[in-house]
BAPA-682168 format. One line per field, with one value per residue (C-alpha): y, z, x. Coordinates in nm, 2 decimals, padded with zeros to 4 digits. Each point is the difference from the previous one (the first is absolute). Layout:
% residues N
py: c(Y|...)
pz: c(Z|...)
px: c(X|...)
% end
This chain:
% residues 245
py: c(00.31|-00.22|-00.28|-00.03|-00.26|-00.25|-00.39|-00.10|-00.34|-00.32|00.14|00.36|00.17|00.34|00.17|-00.04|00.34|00.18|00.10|-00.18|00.09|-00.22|-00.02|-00.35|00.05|-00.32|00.12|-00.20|00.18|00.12|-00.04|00.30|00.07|-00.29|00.23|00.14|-00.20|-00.14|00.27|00.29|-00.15|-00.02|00.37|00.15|-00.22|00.15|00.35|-00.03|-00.10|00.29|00.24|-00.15|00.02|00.40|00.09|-00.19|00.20|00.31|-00.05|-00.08|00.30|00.25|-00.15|00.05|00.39|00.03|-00.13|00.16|00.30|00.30|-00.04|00.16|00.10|-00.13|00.33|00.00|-00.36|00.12|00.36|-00.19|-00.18|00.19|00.00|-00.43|-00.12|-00.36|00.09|00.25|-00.24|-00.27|00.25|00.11|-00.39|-00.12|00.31|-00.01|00.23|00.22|00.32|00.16|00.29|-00.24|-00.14|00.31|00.00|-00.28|-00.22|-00.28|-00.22|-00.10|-00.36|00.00|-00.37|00.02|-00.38|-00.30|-00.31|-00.34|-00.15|-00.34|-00.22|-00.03|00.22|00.35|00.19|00.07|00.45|00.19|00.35|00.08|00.09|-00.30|00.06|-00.28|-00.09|-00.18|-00.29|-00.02|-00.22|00.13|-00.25|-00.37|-00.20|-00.39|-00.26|-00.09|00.29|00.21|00.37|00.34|00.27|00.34|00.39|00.36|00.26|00.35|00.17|00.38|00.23|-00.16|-00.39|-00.23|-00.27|-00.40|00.00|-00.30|-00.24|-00.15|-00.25|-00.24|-00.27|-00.15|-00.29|-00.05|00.22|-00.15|00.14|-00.22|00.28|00.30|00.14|00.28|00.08|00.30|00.19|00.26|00.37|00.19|00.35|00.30|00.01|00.04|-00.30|-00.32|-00.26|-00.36|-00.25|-00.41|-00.26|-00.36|-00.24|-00.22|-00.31|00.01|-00.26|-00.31|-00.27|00.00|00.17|00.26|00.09|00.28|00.38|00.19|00.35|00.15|00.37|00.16|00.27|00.24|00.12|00.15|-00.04|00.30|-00.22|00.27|-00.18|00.13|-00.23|-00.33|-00.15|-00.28|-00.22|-00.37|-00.25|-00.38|-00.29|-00.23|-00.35|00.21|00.34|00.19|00.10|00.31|00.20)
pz: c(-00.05|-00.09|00.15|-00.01|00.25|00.21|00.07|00.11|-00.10|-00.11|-00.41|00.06|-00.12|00.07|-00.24|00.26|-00.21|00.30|00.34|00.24|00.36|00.13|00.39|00.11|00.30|00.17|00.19|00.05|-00.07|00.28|00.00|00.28|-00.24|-00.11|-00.12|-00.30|-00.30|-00.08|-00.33|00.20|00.25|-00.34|-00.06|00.38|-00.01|-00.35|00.13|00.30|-00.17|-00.24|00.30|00.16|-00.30|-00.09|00.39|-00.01|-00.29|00.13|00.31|-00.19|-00.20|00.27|00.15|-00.36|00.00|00.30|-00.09|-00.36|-00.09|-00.16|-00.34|-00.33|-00.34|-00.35|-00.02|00.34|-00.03|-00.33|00.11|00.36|-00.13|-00.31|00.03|00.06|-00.38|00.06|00.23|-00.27|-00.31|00.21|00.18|-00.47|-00.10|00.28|-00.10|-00.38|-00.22|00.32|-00.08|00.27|-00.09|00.07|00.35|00.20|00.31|00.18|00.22|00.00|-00.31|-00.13|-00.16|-00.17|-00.11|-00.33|-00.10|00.06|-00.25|00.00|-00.34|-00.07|-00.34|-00.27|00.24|-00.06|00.28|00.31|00.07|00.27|00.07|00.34|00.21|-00.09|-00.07|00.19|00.36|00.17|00.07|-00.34|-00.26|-00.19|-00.27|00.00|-00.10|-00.11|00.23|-00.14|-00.24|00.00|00.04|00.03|00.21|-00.14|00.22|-00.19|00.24|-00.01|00.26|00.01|00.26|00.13|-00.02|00.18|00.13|00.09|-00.15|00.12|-00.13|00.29|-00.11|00.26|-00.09|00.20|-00.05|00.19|00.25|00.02|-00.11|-00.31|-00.10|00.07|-00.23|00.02|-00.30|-00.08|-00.26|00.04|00.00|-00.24|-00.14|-00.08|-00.37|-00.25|-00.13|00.19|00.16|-00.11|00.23|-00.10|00.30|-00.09|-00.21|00.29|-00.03|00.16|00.22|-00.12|00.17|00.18|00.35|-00.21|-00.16|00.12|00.10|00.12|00.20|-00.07|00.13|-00.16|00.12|-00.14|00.25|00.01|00.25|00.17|00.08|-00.19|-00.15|-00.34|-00.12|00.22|-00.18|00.02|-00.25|-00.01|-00.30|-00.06|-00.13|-00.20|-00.21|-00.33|-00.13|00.03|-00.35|-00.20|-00.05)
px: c(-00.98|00.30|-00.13|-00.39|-00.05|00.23|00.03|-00.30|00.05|00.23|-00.01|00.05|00.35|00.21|00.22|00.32|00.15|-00.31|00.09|-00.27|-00.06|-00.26|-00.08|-00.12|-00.22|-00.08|-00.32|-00.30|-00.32|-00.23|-00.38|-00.08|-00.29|-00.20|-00.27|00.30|00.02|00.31|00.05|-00.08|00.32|00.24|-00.10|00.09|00.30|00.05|-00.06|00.19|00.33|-00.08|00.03|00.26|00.23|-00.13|00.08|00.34|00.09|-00.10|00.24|00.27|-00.09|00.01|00.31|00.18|-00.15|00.24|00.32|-00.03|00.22|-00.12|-00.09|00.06|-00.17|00.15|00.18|00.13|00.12|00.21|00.11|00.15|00.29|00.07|00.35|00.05|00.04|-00.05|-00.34|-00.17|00.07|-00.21|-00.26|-00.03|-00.01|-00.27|-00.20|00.01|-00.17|-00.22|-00.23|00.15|-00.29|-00.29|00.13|00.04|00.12|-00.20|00.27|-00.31|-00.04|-00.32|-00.05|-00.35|-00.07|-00.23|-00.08|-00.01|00.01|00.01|00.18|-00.10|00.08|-00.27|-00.23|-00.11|00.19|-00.12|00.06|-00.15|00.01|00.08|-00.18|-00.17|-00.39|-00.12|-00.12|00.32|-00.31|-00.05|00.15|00.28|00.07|00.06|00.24|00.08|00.17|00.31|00.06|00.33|-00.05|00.18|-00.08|00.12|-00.01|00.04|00.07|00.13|00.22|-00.02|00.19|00.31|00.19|-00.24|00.28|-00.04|-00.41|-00.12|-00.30|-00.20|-00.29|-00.19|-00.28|-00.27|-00.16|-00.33|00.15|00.33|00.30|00.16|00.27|00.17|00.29|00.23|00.16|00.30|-00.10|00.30|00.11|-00.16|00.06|-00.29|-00.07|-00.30|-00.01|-00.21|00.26|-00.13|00.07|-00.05|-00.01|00.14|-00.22|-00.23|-00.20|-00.34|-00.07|-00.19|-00.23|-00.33|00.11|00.18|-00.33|-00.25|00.04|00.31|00.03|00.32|00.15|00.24|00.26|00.29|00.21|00.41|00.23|-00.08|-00.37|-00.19|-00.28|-00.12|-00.27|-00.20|-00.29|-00.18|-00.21|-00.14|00.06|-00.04|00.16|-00.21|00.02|-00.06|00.04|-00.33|-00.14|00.09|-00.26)
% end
C-alpha cells in the first residue's frame, strides 16, 4: 500500500520516488440498465477490472510455466557450480546465514506476509495481523487529509530464494480507479528471522473531493507470477483524526 489513493483532484500529490502505471480509459458510461443505480454500476465496473486483471495474470502465468527451465532446491543451486569461485562466493553472499536443515528440499519458495502497519507521526501506530480479521467491506482504519504516513510489511521467506517480489496496491474511489502502484521489493533469501520492509513516507490527499471511503487490493507476487498473498480492505480519508479510544 505505498500509495493509498491517487489524484483525484487539483491539491492531491505523489511521492515521484513510486512507480505508477495508471490506464486512462476515455469511455463514456452506458445506461443499458436504467433500473441499476449508479453505485451498483461503480461496483461491476470495479469487479470487472478485478477479473480482467486476475485472468491477464493468469495467462501470462501459464505462458511463463512454459518457457521456464527446470528448477532447483537451495542445495541443488549450491552443489551445481561448486567448482566456479566467483559463482559460489555470490550464490553464499545472496544467501547469508540459511538453516539449510529447516528448508528441505522444496525447489518452491514460500513468502508468508505477517503484518501490516501504517506509521504515522504523533499517532499510535496502525498493525494488522494478516490475514486481516475484518470483512474486505468493512472499515479498516481511517486516516487524516493532509497527514504524512508510512506504510511498513514483515514477512518471512521459508524454502528457497523468492526473486523480483513485487508490491501491487490499487484504489477505488466510488468505483473508479484513483491508483495503482507496483513497487520492487527485491530478491530475498530463506531465513528465520521476519524481513521488514518500509514503503516511502506519503502524504494523504487533502480537500473535499478527496474526502470519503476507499477500496483498495493488495497483491505480492515474484517474477515467476506466483501470487503469495491478495487482500482486500476499505479505509477513509477524513477532515480530522477519529478519536482514540
Amino acid at each position: 500500500m505505498s500509495a493509498l489513493v491517487g489524484a483525484i483532484s487539483k491539491d492531491i500529490s505523489f511521492n515521484p520516488v513510486m512507480e505508477k502505471e495508471e490506464k486512462n480509459k476515455n469511455t463514456e458510461p452506458t445506461h443499458d440498465d436504467p433500473e441499476k443505480t449508479e453505485g451498483e454500476g461503480h461496483e461491476d465496473d470495479e469487479d470487472d477490472e478485478t477479473e480482467e486483471e486476475d485472468t491477464k495474470q493468469k495467462k501470462a502465468l501459464e505462458k511463463k510455466e512454459l518457457e521456464l527451465g527446470p528448477q532447483f532446491s537451495l542445495k541443488e543451486q549450491l552443489e551445481k557450480d561448486k567448482d566456479d569461485e566467483s559463482l559460489r562466493r555470490w550464490k553464499e553472499q545472496l544467501l547469508g546465514t540459511v538453516d539449510f536443515s529447516a528448508v528441505g528440499e522444496s525447489k518452491e519458495p514460500e513468502v508468508k506476509i505477517q503484518s501490516l502497519s501504517i506509521l504515522c507521526k504523533d499517532r499510535r501506530d496502525l498493525v494488522f495481523a494478516i490475514p486481516l480479521a475484518v470483512n474486505p467491506k468493512d472499515r479498516l482504519f481511517t486516516l487524516k487529509e493532509g497527514s504524512r504516513y508510512h506504510v511498513k510489511f514483515t514477512f518471512v521467506v521459508s524454502s528457497n530464494i523468492v526473486s523480483g517480489l513485487k508490491y501491487i496496491h490499487t484504489v477505488w474511489k466510488a468505483g473508479l480507479k484513483v491508483d495503482n502502484t507496483k513497487i520492487m521489493l527485491g530478491t530475498f533469501s530463506p531465513q528465520l528471522e521476519p524481513y521488514t520492509y518500509e514503503m516511502e513516507e506519503e502524504t494523504t490527499p487533502s480537500g473535499m473531493f478527496a474526502r470519503g471511503s476507499y477500496s483498495a487490493r493488495s497483491k505480492f507476487v515474484d517474477d515467476d507470477g506466483k501470487c503469495y498473498l491478495d487482500f482486500s480492505y476499505t479505509f477513509d480519508i477524513q477532515k480530522n483524526w477519529p478519536s482514540i479510544t
